[in-house]
RODO-2510 file (C-alpha; in nm, 4 decimals, decimal comma):
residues 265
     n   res          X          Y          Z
     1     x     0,0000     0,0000     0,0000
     2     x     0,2852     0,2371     0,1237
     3     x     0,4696     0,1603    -0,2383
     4     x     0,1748     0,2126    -0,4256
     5     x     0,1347     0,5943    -0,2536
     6     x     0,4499     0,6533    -0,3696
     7     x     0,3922     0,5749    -0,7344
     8     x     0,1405     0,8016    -0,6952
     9     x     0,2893     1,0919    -0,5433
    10     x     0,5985     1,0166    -0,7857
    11     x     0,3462     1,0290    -1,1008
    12     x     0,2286     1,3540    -0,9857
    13     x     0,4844     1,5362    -0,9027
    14     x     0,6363     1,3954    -1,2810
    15     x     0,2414     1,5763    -1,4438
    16     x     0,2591     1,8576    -1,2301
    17     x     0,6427     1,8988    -1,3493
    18     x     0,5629     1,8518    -1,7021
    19     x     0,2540     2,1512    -1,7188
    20     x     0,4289     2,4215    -1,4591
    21     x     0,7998     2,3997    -1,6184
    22     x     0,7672     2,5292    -1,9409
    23     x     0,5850     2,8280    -1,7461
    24     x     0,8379     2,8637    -1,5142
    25     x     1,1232     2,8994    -1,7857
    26     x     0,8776     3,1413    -1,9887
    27     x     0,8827     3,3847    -1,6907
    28     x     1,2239     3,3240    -1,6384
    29     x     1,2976     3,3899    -2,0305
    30     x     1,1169     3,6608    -1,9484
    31     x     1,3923     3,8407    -1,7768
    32     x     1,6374     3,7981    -2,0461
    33     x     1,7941     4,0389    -2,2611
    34     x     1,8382     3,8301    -2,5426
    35     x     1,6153     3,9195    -2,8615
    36     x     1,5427     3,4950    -2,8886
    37     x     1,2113     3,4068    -2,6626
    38     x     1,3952     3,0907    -2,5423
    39     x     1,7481     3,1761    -2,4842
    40     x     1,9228     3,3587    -2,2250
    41     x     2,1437     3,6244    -2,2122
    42     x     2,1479     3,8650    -1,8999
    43     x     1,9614     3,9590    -1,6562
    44     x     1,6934     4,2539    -1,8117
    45     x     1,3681     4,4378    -1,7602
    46     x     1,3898     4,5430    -2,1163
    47     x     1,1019     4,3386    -2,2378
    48     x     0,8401     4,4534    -1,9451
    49     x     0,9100     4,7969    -2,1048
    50     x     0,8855     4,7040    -2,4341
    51     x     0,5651     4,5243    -2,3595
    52     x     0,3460     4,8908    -2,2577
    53     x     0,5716     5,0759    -2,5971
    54     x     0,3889     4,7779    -2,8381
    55     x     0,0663     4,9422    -2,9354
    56     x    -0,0550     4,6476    -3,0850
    57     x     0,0286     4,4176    -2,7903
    58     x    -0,1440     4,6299    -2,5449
    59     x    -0,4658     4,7042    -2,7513
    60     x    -0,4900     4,3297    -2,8106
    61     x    -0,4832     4,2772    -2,4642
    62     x    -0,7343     4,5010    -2,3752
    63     x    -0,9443     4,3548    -2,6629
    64     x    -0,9078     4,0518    -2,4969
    65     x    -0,9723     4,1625    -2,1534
    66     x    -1,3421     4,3201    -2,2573
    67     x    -1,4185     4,0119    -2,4415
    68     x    -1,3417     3,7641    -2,1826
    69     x    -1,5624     4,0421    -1,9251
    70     x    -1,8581     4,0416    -2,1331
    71     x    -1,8501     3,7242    -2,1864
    72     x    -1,8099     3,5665    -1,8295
    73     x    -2,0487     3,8035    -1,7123
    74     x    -2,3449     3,7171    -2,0051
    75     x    -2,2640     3,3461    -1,9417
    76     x    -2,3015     3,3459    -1,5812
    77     x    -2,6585     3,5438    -1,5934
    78     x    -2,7806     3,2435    -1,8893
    79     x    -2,5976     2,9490    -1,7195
    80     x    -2,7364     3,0327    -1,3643
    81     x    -3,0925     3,1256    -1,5015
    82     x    -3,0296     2,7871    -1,7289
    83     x    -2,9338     2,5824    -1,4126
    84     x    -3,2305     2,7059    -1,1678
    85     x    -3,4848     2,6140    -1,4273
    86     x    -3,3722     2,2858    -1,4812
    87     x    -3,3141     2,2309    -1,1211
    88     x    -3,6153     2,3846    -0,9668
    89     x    -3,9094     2,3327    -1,2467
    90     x    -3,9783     2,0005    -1,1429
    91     x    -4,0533     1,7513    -1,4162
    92     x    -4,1759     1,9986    -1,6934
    93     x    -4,1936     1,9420    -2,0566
    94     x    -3,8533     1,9906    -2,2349
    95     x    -3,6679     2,0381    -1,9379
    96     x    -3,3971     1,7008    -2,0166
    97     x    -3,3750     1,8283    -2,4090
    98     x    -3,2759     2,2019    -2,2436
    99     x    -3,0438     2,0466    -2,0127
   100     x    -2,8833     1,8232    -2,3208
   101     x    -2,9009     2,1603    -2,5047
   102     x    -2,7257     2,3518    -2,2932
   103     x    -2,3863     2,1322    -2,2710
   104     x    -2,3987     2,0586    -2,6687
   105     x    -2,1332     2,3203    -2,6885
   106     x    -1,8703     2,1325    -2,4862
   107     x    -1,8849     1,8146    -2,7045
   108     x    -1,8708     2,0402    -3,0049
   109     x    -1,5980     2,1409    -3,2401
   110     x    -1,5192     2,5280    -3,2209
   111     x    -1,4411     2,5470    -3,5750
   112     x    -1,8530     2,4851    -3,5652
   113     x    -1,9864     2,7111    -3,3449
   114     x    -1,7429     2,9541    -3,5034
   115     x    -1,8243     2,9228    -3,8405
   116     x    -2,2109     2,8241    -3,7748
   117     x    -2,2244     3,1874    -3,5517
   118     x    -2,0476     3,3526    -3,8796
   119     x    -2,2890     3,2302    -4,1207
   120     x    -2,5724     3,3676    -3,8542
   121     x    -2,4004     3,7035    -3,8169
   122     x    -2,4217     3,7668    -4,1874
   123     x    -2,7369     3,6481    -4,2553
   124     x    -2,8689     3,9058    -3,9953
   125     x    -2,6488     4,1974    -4,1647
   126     x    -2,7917     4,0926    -4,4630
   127     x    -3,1748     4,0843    -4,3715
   128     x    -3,1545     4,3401    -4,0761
   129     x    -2,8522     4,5485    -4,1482
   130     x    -2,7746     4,4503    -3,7774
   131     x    -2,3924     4,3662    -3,6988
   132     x    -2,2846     4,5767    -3,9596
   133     x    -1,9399     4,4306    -3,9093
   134     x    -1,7262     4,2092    -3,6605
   135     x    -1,6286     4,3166    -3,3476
   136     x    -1,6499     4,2822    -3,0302
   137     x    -1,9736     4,1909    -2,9289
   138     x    -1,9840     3,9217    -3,2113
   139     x    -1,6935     3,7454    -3,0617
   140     x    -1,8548     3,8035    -2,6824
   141     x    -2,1593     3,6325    -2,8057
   142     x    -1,9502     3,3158    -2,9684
   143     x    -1,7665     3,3369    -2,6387
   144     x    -2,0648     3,3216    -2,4130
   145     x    -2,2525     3,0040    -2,6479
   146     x    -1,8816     2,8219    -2,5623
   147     x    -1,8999     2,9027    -2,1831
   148     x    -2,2572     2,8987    -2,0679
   149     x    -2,2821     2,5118    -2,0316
   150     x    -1,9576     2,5329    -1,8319
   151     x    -2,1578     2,8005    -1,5357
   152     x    -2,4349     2,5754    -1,5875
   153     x    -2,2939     2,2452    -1,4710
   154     x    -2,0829     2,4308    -1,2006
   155     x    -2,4144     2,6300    -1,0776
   156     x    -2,6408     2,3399    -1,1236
   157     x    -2,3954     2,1136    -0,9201
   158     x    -2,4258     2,3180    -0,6172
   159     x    -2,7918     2,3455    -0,6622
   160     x    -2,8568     1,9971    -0,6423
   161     x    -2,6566     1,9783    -0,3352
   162     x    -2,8435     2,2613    -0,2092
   163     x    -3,0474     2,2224     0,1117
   164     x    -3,4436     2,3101     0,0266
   165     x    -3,5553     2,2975     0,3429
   166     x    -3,4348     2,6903     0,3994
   167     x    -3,6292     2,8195     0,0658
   168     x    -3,9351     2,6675     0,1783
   169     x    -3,8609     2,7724     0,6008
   170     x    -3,8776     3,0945     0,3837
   171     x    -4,1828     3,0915     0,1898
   172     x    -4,3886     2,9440     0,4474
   173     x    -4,2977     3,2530     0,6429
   174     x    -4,4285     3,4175     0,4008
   175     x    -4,1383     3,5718     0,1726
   176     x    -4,1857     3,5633    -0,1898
   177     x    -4,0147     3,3581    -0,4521
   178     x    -3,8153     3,6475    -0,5991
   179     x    -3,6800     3,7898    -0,2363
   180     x    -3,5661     3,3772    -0,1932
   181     x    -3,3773     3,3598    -0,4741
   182     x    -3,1893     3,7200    -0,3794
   183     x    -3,1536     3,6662     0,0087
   184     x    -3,1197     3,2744    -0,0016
   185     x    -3,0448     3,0943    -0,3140
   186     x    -2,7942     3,3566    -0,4038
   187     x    -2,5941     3,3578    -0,1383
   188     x    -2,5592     2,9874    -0,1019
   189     x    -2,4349     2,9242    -0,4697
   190     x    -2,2477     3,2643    -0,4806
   191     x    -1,9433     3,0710    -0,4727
   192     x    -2,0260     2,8612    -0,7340
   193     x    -2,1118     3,1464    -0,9713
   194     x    -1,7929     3,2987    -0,9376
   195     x    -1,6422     2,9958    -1,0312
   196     x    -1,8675     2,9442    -1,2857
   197     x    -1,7699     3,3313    -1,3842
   198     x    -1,3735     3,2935    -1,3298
   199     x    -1,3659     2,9510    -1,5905
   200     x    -1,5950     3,1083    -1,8337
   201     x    -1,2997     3,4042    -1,8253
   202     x    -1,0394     3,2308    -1,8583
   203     x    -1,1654     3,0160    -2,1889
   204     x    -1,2764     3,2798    -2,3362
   205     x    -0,9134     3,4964    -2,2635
   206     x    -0,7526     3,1663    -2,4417
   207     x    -0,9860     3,0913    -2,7260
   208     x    -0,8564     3,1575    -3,0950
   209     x    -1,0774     2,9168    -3,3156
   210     x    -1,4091     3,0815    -3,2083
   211     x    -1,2547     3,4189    -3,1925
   212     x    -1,0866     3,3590    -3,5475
   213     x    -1,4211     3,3599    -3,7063
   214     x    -1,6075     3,6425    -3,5474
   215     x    -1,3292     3,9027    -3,5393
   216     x    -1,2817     4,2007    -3,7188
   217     x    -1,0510     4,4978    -3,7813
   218     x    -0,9834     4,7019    -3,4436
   219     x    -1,0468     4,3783    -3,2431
   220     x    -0,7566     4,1294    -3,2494
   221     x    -0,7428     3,9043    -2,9366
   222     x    -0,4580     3,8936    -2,7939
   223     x    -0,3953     3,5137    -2,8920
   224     x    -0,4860     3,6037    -3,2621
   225     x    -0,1961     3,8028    -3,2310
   226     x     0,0381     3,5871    -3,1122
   227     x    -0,0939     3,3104    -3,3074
   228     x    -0,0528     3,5317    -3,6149
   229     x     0,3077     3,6676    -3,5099
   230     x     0,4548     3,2708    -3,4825
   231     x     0,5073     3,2996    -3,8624
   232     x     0,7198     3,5720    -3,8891
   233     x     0,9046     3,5132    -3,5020
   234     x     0,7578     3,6150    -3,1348
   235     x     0,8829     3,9184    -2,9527
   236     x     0,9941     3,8072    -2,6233
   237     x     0,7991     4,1258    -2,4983
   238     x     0,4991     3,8024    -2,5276
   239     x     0,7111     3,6638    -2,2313
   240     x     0,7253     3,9574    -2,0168
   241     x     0,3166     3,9932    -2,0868
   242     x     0,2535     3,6649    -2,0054
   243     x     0,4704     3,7063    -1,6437
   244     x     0,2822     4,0128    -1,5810
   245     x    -0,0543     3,8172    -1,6271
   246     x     0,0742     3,4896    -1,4380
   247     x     0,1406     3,7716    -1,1568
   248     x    -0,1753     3,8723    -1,1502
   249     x    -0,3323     3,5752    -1,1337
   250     x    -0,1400     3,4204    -0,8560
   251     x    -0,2075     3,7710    -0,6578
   252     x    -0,5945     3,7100    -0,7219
   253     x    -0,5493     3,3268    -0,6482
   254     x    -0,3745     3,4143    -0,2851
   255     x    -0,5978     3,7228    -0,2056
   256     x    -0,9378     3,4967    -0,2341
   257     x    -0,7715     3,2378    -0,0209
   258     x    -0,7205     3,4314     0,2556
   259     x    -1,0559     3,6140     0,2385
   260     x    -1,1900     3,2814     0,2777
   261     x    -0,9748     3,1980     0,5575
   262     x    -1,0717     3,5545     0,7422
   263     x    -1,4219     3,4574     0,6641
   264     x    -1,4288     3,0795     0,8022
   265     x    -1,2450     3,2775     1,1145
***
């Protein structure tokens, strides 16, 4: 038994090695002043500077950054409102084919919902006039079809785990259904929903297939832009970007650990 626990620790300390080292040596490239993403030189912030002086790189970013907002926060208002219907409606008409609905877009290829979405966008310019062009809010939309099922089965999880008892304490007292949901329900799966919100965010900051399709001058994701700059050679100003957003993350990742800690205190 002892022997077998330390296979196991021993094959995942080899996985964890595998997916955190190439990270670690892109921050540490990072650093470097050589002109080569993967070699090292000296010891430089040259590329953190370089990094706010790229136009480009810093408007992608931003692109990126709105996108991934809007479409966390759209996918989290359908997933949730998805997941409390199909938790809470009982055994209503249509409510498995929703449910199967719903999570259709995880099985699915993204060249499909990105090319199916395209073929939607311009048969609405050319009946309604309406997007006039790809932007923004095309690729949010693509972004929040990709992510909804993904808040749904995280919301809808903690639902069904959810004690009813305290809903119904509440309505017999005589509260109403909508001041349940806001002072109960809420609060209960509010954890859930922001992780529902925080992996919608991040798939939709990483997505290129989806974004590929629905894009349009004046809004280049940032990994259209790096996807597109492989060809002709990456600036290691990518690598100092990337450190600054690993940073960030990890700062986010610690701060909301020891909230929870101060709140369980």
């Amino acid at each position: 038994m002892l022997r077998a626990s330390k296979t196991i620790i021993t094959m995942m300390i080899f996985g964890y090695a595998f997916l955190f080292i190439p990270i670690l040596f892109l921050i540490i490239n990072s650093f470097s002043a050589s002109e080569i993403p993967s070699v090292w030189t000296s010891f430089s912030f040259r590329w953190f500077k370089e990094v706010f002086e790229d136009d480009d790189l810093i408007r992608a970013a931003i692109t990126s950054f709105k996108i991934a907002t809007i479409s966390a926060s759209g996918a989290v208002i359908l997933g949730t409102t998805a997941a409390v219907v199909t938790t809470k409606s009982g055994a209503c008409r249509g409510k498995n084919f929703l449910s199967k609905a719903i999570i259709m877009p995880i099985v699915m290829p993204e060249i499909i919902i990105g090319f199916s979405l395209l073929m939607l966008f311009m048969s609405m310019e050319n009946i309604f006039g309406f997007p006039k062009e790809r932007g923004i809010m095309t690729v949010a939309v693509g972004h929040i079809m990709a992510t909804m099922a993904y808040v749904h089965m995280t919301v809808r999880a903690r639902l069904l785990s959810f004690d009813q008892s305290l809903e119904e304490a509440a309505l017999n007292l005589g509260a109403r259904p909508l001041t349940v949901f806001f002072k109960i329900t809420i609060p209960v799966i509010s954890k859930a929903i922001l992780s529902g919100w925080l992996l919608a965010f991040t798939i939709s900051l990483d997505d290129l297939v989806i974004a590929s399709f629905l894009t349009g001058p004046g809004s280049t994701t940032l990994p259209i832009l790096i996807f597109s700059n492989v060809r002709i050679g990456l600036s290691p100003a990518i690598n100092a970007l990337a450190t600054m957003i690993v940073v960030i993350i990890i700062i986010c990742l610690v701060s909301a650990y020891f909230l929870n800690k101060r709140r369980e205190l």
